[in-house]
SELUM-883755 format. One record per residue (C-alpha): residue in one letter; residue number from 1; x negated, z, y. Coordinates in steps of 0.25 Angstrom, whole numbers. Each point is the difference from the previous one (the first is absolute). Last residue first. Layout:
N
domar, pator, u, w, v
a, NUM, X, Z, Y
...
This chain:
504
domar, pator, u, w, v
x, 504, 120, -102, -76
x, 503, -1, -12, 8
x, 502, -10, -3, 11
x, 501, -15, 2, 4
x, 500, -1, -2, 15
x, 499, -13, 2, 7
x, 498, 1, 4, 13
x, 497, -13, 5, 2
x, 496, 4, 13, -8
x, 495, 11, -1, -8
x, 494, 12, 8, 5
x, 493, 11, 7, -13
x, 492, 10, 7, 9
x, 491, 3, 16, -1
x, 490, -9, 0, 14
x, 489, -6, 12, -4
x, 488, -13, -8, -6
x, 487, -13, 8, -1
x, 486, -14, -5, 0
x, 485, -11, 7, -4
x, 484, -15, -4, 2
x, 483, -8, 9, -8
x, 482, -15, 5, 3
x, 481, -9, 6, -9
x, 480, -9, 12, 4
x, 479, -12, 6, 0
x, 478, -8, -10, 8
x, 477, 13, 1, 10
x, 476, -7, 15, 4
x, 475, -13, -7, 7
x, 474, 11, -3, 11
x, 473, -9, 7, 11
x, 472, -7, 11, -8
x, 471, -9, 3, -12
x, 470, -3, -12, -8
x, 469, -1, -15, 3
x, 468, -6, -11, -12
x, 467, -6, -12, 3
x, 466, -12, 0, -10
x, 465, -13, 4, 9
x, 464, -5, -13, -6
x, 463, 9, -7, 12
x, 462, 9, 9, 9
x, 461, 0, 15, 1
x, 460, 7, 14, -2
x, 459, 7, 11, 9
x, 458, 11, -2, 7
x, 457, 1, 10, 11
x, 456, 4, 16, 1
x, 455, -9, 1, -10
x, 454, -12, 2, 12
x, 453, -12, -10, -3
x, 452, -13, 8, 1
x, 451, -10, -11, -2
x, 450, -1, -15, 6
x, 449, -5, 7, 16
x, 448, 9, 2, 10
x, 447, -5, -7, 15
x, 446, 12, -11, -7
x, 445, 4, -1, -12
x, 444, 2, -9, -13
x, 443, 8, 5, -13
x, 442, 4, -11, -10
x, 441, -11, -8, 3
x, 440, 0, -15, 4
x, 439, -6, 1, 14
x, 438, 7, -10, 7
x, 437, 12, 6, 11
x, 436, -6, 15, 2
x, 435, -15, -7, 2
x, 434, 8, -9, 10
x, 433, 8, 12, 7
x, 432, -14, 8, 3
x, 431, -6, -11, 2
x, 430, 8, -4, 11
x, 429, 3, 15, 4
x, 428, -15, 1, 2
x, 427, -3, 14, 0
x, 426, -7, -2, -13
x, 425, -5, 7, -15
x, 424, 7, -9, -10
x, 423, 4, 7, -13
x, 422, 4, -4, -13
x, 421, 7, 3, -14
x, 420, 1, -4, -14
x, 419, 0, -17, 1
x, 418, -10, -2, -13
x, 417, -7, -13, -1
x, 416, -9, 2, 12
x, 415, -1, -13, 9
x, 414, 11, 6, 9
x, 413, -10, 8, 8
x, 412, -11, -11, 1
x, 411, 10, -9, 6
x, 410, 8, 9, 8
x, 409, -14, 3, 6
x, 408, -5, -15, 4
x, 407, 14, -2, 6
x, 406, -4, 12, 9
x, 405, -14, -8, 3
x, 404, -13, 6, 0
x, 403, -1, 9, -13
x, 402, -9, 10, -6
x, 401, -2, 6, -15
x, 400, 0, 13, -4
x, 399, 3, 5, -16
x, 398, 4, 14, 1
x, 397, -4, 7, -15
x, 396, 7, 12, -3
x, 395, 5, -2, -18
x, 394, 10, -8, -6
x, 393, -7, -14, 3
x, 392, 9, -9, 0
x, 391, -4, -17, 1
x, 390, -1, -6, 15
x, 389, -14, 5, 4
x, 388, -6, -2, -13
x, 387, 4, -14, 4
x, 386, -7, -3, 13
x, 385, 5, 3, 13
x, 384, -12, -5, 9
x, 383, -13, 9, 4
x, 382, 4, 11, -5
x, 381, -1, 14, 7
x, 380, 1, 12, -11
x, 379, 6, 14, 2
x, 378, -1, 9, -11
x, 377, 6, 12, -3
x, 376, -10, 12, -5
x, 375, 1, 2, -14
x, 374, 6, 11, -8
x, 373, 1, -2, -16
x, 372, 1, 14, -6
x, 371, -10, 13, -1
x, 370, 5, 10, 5
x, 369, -13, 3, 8
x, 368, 3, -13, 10
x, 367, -10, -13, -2
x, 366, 5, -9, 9
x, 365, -2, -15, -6
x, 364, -3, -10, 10
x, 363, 9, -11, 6
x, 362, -2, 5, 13
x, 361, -3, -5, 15
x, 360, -4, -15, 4
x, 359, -1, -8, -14
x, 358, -3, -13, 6
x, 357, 8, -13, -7
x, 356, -8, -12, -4
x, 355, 7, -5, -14
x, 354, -10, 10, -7
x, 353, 2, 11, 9
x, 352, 15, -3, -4
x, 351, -2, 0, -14
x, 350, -9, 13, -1
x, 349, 10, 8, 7
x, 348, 12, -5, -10
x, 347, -8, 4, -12
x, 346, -3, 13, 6
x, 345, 15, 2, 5
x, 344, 4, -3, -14
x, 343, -10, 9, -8
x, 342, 6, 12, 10
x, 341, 14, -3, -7
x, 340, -5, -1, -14
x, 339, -7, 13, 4
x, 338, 14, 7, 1
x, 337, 11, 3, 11
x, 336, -9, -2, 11
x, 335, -2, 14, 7
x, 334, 4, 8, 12
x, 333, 0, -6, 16
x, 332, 3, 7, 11
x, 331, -5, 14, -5
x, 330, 0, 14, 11
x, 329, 12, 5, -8
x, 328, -8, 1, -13
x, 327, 8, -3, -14
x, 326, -3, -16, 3
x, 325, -16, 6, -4
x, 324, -8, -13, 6
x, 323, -1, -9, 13
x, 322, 0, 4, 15
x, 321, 0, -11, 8
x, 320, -11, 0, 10
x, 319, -6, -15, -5
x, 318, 12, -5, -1
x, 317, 4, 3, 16
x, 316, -12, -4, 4
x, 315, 0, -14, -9
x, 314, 13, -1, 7
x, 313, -2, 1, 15
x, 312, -13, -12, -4
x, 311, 11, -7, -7
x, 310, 7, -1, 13
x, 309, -8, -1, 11
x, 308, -9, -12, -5
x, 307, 13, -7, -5
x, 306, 7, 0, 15
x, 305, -2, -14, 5
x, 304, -2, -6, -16
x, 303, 15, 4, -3
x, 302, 2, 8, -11
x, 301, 5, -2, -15
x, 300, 0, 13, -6
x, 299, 2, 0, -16
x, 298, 2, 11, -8
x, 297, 11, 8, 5
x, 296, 6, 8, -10
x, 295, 14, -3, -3
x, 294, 0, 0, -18
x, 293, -8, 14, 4
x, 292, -14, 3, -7
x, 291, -8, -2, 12
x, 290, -6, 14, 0
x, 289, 16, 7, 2
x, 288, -3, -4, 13
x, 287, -13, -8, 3
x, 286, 6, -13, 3
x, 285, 12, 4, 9
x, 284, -4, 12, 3
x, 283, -12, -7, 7
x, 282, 9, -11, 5
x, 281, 8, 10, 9
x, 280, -10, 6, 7
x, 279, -7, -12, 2
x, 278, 12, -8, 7
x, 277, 5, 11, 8
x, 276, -14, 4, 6
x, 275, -4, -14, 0
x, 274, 14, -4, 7
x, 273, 2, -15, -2
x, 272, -1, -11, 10
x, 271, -12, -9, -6
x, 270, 8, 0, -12
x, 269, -2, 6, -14
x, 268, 7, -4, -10
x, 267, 1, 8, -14
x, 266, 1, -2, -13
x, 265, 7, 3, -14
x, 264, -4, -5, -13
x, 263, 13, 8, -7
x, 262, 2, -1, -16
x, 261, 13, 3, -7
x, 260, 14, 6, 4
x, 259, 9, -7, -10
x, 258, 14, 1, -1
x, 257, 6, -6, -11
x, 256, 13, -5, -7
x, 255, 4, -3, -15
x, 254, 2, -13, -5
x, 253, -6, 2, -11
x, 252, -10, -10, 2
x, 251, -1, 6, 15
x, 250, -5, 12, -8
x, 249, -12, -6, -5
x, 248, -3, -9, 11
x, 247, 1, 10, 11
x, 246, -9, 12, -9
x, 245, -12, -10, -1
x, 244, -5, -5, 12
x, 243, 4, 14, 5
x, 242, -11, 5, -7
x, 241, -9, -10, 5
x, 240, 6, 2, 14
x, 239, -4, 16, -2
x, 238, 10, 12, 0
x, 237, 14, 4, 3
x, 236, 11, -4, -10
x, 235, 14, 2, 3
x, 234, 6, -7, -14
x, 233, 16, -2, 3
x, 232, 12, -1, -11
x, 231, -8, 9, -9
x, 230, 8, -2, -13
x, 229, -5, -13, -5
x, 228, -13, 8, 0
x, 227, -14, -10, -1
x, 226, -5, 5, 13
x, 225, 5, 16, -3
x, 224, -6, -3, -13
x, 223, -13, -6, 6
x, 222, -3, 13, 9
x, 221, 0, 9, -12
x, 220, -10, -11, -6
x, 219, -10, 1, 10
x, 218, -3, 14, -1
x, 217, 9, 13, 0
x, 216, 9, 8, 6
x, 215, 15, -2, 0
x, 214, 9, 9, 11
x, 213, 14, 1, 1
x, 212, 11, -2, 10
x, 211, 16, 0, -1
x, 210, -2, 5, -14
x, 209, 5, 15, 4
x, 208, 13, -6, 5
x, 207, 3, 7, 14
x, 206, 7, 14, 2
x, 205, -8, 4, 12
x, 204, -10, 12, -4
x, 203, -3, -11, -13
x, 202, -2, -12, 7
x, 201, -10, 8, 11
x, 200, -7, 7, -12
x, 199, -3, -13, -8
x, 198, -4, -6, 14
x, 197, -9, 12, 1
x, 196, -7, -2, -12
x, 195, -1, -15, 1
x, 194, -9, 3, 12
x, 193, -9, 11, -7
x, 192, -2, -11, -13
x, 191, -3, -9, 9
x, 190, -9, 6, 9
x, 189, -7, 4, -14
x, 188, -2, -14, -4
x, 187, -8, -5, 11
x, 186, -10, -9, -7
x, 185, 8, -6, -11
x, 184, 7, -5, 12
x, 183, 17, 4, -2
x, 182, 7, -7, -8
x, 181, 17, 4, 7
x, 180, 13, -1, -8
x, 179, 10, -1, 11
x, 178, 17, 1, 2
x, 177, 6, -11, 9
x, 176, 13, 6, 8
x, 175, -5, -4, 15
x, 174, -1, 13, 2
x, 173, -11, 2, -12
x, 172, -8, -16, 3
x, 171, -3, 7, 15
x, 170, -5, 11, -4
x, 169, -8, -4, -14
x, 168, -6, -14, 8
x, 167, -6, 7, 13
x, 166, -4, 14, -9
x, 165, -7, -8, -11
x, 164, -8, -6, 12
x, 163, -1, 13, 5
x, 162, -5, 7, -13
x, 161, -13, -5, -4
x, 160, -4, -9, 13
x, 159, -13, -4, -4
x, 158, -1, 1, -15
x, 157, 12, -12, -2
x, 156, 14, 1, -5
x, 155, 8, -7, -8
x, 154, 17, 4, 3
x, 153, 10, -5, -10
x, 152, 13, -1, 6
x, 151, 13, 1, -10
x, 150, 12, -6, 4
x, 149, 4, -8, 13
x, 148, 10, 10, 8
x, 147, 9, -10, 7
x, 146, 0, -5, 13
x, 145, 14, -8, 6
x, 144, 4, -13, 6
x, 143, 13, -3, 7
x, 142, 12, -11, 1
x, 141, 12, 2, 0
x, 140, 13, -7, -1
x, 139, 14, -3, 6
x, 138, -3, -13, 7
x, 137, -13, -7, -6
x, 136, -11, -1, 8
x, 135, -5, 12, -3
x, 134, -5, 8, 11
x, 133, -13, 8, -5
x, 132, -4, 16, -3
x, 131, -12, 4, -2
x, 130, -6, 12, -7
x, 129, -6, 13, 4
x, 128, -8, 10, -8
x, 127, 2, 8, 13
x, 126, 3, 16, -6
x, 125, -11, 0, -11
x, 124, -10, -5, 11
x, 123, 1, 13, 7
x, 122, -5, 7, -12
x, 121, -11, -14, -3
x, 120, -6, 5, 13
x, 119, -1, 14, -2
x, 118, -6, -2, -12
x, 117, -9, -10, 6
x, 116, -6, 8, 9
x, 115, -3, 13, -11
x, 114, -7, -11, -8
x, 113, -8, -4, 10
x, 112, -2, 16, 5
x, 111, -9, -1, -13
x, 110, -7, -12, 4
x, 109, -3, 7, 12
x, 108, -6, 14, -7
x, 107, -8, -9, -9
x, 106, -6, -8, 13
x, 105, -1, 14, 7
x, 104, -7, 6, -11
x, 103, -10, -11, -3
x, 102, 3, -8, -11
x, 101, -7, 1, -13
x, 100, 9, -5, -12
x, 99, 3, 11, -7
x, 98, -4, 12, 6
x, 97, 5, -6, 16
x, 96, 12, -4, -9
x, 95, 3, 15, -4
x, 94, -4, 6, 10
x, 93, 11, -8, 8
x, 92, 9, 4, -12
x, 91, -3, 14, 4
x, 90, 1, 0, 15
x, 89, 15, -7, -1
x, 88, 5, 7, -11
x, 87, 13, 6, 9
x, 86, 1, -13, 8
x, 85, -1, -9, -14
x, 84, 12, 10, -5
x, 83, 7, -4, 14
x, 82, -2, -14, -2
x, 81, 5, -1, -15
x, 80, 11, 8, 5
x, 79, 5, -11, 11
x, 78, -3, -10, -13
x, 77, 9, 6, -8
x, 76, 12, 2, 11
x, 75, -1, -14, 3
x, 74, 6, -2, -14
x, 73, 12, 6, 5
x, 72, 0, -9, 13
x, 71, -1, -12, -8
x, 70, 11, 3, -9
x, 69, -2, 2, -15
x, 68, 6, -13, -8
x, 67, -17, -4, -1
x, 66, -4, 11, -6
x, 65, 10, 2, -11
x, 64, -6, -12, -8
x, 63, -13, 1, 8
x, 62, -2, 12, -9
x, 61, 1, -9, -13
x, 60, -10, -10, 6
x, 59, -10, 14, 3
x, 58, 1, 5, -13
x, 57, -3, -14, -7
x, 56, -14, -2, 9
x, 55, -3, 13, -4
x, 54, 2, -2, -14
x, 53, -7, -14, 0
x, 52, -10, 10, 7
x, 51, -1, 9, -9
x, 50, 0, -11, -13
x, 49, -14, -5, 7
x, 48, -5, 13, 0
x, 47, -3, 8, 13
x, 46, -13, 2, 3
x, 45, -4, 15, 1
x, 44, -8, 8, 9
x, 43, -13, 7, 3
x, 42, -3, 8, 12
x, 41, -11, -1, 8
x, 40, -13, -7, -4
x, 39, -11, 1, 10
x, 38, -6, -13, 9
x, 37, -2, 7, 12
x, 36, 11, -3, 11
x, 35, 4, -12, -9
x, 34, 9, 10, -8
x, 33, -2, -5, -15
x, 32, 13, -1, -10
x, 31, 2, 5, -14
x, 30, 4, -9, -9
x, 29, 10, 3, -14
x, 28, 6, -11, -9
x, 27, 14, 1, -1
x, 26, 10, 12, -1
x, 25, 5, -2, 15
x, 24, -3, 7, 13
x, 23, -3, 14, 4
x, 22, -1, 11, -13
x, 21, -12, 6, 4
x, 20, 0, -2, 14
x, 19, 12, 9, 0
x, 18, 8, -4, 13
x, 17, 11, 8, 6
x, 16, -7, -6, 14
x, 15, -7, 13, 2
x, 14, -6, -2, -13
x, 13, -6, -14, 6
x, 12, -7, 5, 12
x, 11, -7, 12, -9
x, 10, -3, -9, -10
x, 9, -7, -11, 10
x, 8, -9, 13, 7
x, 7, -4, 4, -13
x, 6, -5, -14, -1
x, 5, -7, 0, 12
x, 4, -4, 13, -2
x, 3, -9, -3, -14
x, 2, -5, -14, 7
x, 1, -5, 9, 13
């Protein structure tokens, strides 16, 4: 299994243009692991410190010209881009299901994210609108106008490895940024296939060859495009603790962040909901992608009238979802992306039976013959919300608690510190609209549960989840810097508010 896993990796890559040999830097050489068993697939090197201060350099001297390319030309990379991620769509999902243990349908859907938001940012390359006000003064203008904001570093977490690169490099591309991306030292390869098709795209379309590039490495890769005077914006996706220390550090400099960080995402249950809609959707929710999404559901607040039904529908459903090899169609849920990952979910089990809780379906490991970590998700009733309940746990444990009084519920949802995304199960429009109206997340839905988001929105959240908006909406003005013009065709000098200023 390890030996055609690797070979499998090889194969994927070469028909990317990609000699593993000679993929990455000239620094220090690693080889990463597939989660599915544990095997070494291809190795890689990091780039040196010098390399990516030369990358970082390219890609400031690109946006040079960049930037004076009209919008709609520029569009014209990033509609390639799409259609190349079309043509190598099966393969890059193998690729990220090899990687990183998705499921095929979850790594063929992250794939046909990229393909969304390609074709989003196209027609966005033709509506980079600005504004344009009444002056108070007679014979001017007055208007604002978006301008390309330099280079974009893009830090990327295991979980998604190519669409979140994919939401940032569209949209950053026509809106005249260029990218240098640090990819997971866990999912290099999907990198290095990704960055191969954007090199392609540039170069079938005329575009600067520097206007996206790729650094591997550790920690300290990600630290220089932090501590880079030239990266006018640090897109960094990842852990609160991480973001803790990427905002201060390049707000220092004065530069500009979008942080995508931890989610602690719940669910309320009311007495109205549709069981069949509400625990269909919850299960993905949690168990999806086995828990390791920043919008998993992890805690289910539900009223006291209906929680009987309710977990006893999930602890069925956990107990028949079908865990092990992600490379078998019949799987729902693959691996943990290391042990470290399992040791987690242990260590937070074993807290909350501690604090009270009742361990109602999964939380065991599954051995499967490919080795791996696989456990079963777990569903846990708790007598109160206690804290191992509100800190992120990156791995599928559904924290359940009940409620008696609506307000009872906003509280309990709104006590977590990170504001990703919410859900409210109910046919009660006043809930319905109250939940929409106070739940302090970026994304909150109704009878939908917290993952799955569509790019065609606003994607991002509020409190420790770091504020920052990707994808669609108005995500785009992240990228850009705004100037208020005013012209005077009046061929007389006018102060605004009246002010005059004789002599001369």
């Amino acid at each position: 299994m390890s030996t055609s896993l690797a070979e499998r990796a090889t194969e994927l890559l070469r028909g990317f243009g990609i000699d593993p040999a000679t993929a990455g830097g000239t620094g220090e050489a690693w080889t990463c692991r597939s989660p599915i068993d544990g095997s070494e697939l291809v190795g890689v090197r990091a780039h040196t410190a010098a390399e990516v201060a030369a990358a970082i350099a390219a890609a400031d001297a690109a946006f040079a010209e960049w930037r004076l390319t009209p919008a709609p030309v520029r569009g014209r990379l990033v509609k390639r881009l799409g259609e190349l991620i079309g043509e190598h769509k099966q393969a890059l999902a193998d690729l990220v299901t090899i990687e990183v243990g998705k499921i095929g349908s979850e790594a063929l859907g992250e794939v046909q994210e990229m393909i969304d938001i390609c074709d989003l940012a196209v027609g966005l390359s033709r509506q980079l609108f600005g504004r344009t006000m009444p002056s108070e003064r007679a014979g001017h203008r007055l208007q604002e106008v978006w301008h390309p904001l330099g280079v974009v570093g893009v830090i990327s977490a295991f979980n998604f490895p190519v669409a979140v690169w994919s939401w940032n490099a569209a949209i950053a591309l026509v809106c005249g940024d260029t990218v240098v991306w640090k990819p997971s030292e866990l999912a290099p390869l999907t990198a290095l296939a990704t960055s191969a098709l954007l090199a392609q795209a540039a170069a079938e379309v005329g575009a600067p060859a520097a206007v996206g590039a790729l650094v591997l490495g550790d920690r300290a890769v990600g630290e220089a495009l932090v501590e880079s005077p030239a990266v006018a914006l640090v897109s960094a996706t990842g852990s609160t603790r991480m973001g803790r220390e990427v905002g201060p550090r390049v707000a220092s400099r004065f530069g500009r962040v979008l942080l995508e960080l931890g989610g602690n995402n719940a669910v309320v249950l009311a007495p109205s909901a549709d069981l069949d809609v509400a625990v269909s959707s919850m299960v993905f929710a949690a168990a999806g992608t086995a828990g390791q999404r920043c919008t998993s559901l992890r805690r289910l607040i539900v009223h006291s009238s209906v929680a009987e039904a309710t977990l006893d529908r999930l602890a069925r459903a956990y107990a028949s979802l079908p865990v092990g090899d992600p490379l078998d169609p019949a799987t729902l849920v693959g691996p943990l992306i290391t042990g470290r990952a399992f040791d987690a979910m242990q260590a937070a089990l074993a807290e909350a039976v501690a604090d009270g809780g009742e361990v109602l379906a999964g939380g065991e490991r599954v051995e499967v013959g490919t080795g791996g970590w696989y456990v079963r998700p777990a569903l846990v009733r708790m007598p109160s919300q206690t804290p191992v309940m509100l800190r992120e746990t990156f791995a599928p444990i559904l924290y359940a608690v009940t409620y008696d009084d609506f307000d009872e519920a906003l509280r309990l949802h709104n006590a977590a510190s990170q504001g990703l995304s919410a859900g409210i199960f109910t046919r009660d429009q006043t809930e319905a609209e109250l939940f929409l109206a106070t739940a302090d997340t970026g994304i909150t839905n109704v009878n939908v549960g917290t993952s799955g988001a569509e790019i065609g929105g606003a994607f991002g959240g509020e409190k420790e989840t770091g504020g920052g908006r990707e994808s669609g909406s108005d995500a785009w003005r992240a990228y850009m810097r705004r100037a208020t013009n005013t012209i005077n065709y009046s061929g007389t000098v006018a102060l605004a508010q009246g002010v005059q200023f004789g002599g001369g």
